[in-house]
N, C-alpha and C positions, 0 to 999 in steps of 0.2 A: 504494500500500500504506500501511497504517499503523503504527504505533511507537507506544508510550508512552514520557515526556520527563519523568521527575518525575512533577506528577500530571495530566500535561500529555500531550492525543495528536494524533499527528500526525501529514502526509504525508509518505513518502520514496519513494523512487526510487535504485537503485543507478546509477550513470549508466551507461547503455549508446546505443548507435546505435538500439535498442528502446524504445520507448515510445508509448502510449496513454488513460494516463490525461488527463482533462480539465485539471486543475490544471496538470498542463507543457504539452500542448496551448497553453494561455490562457499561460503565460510565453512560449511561443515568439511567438505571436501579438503578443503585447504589448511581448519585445523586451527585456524584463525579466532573463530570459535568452536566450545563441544561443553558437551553436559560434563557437570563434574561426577569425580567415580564415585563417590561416598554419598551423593545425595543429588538423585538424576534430574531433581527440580531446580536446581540451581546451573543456570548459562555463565561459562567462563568465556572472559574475553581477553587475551593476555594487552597487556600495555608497556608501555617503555618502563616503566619501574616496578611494575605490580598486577595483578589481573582483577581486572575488575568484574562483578559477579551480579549477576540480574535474578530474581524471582522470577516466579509463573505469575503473569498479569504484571509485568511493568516491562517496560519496551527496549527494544535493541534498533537500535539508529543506523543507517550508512547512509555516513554523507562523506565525499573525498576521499572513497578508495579507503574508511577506517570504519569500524566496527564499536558504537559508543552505548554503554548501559543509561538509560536515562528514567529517574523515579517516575510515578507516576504525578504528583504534586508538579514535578516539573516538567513533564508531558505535557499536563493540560494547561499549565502557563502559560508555555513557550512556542509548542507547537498546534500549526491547524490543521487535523485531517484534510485532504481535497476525495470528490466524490471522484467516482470510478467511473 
């Protein structure tokens, strides 16, 4: 799905055990993101110093080719769904 971000738009995904889209498709593939082993509800996302970590029901962002966990508090802030 997509959001606008500023003047900026972009892909998101609610995290659930559902998904389809190509863009996390190619994360999973690539390893970039993956469920953690100890607790398969929890989306790992590695980062330049630390991996940052998503629940089921708060969303996973790509925008510029990066992979960003973003709460929900600051979901519905920041970002505006666009219709399909």
């Amino acid at each position: 799905m997509k959001a606008k971000h500023g003047n900026a738009i972009v892909d998101f995904w609610k995290i659930s055990k559902n998904y389809d889209e190509d863009w996390i498709i190619e994360g999973f593939k690539s390893k970039k993101i993956y469920w953690q082993k100890n607790n398969s509800d929890l989306l790992c996302v590695p980062q330049a110093w630390s991996t940052a970590v998503g629940k089921l029901g708060e969303y996973l962002v790509y925008k510029d080719k990066e992979y960003l966990i973003i709460p929900n508090k600051t979901f519905s802030k920041e970002y505006v769904p666009l219709e399909n």
